[in-house]
N, C-alpha and C positions, 0 to 999 in steps of 0.2 A: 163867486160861482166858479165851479173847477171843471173845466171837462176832460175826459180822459177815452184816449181812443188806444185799443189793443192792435197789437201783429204779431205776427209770428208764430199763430197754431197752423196743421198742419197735419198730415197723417206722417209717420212713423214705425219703422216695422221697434219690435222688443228688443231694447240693448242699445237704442239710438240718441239721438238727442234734439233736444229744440232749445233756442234761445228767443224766447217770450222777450216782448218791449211794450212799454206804456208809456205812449204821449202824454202830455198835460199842458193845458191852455188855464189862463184865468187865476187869478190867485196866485199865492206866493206860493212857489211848489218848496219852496227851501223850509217852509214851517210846518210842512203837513205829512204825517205819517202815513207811510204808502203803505200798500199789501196788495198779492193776490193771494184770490182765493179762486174755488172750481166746487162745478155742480155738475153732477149729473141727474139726467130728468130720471123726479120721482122722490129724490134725494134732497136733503138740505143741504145748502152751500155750507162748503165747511172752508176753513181755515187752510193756507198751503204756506204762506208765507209773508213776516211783514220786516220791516227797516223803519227805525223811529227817524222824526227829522235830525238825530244825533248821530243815524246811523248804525244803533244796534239792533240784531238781527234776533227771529225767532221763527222755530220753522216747527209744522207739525211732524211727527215719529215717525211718519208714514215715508216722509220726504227727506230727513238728514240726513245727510254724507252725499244725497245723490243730484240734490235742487240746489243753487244758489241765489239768493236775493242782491240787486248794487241798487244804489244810485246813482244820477249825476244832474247835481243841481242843476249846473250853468247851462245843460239841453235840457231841463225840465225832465225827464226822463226816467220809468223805473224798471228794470230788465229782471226776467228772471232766467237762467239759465237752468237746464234740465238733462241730467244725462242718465244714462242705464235707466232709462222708459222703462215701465210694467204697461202691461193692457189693466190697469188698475187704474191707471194716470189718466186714461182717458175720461173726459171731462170739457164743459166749456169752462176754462180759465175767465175770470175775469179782475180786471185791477182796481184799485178802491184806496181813497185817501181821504184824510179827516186829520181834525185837532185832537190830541186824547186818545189817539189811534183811529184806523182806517174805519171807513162805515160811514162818513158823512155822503160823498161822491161815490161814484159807479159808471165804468165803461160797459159798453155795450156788448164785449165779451169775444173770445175767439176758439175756436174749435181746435182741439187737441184729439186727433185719435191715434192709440198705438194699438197696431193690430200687424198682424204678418199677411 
């Protein structure tokens, strides 16, 4: 069993940045394929970003050039860094890790608003 606890949302005016983090307790975190993802109510969670446990990256169209996905095993730990914010991006983030990719586990989720 994997738990996963987010930090790092937060309001933001447009043009700004946030550096998103996800703990992880339980499990091997070195075998498990992380991601966030974000929802907004009313909407399906859709897809932001994931890091296979090898490392490589895949990001949705919305978010390349401007989101970055790390890891780091040895803190368990999955970061997402965020810059040049849209009021689009607002959303509760949340982090998710699985075998075979992200989706088994789900953190509890953190508040992201970008607004002026």
């Amino acid at each position: 069993q994997v738990q996963l606890v987010e930090s790092g949302g937060g309001l933001v005016q447009p043009g700004g940045s946030l550096r998103l983090s996800c703990a992880a307790s339980g499990g091997i975190f070195s075998s498990y394929d992380m991601g966030w993802y974000r929802q907004v109510p009313g909407n399906q969670r859709e897809l932001v970003a994931t890091i296979t446990n090898f490392g490589r990256h895949n990001y949705a169209d919305s978010v390349k050039g401007r989101f970055t996905i790390s890891r780091d095993n040895a803190k368990k730990m999955v970061s997402l860094q965020m810059i040049s914010l849209k009021p689009e991006d607002t959303a509760v983030y949340y982090c998710s890790a699985g075998i075979g990719g992200p989706g088994n586990y789900w953190g509890q989720g953190t508040q992201v608003t970008v607004s002026s």
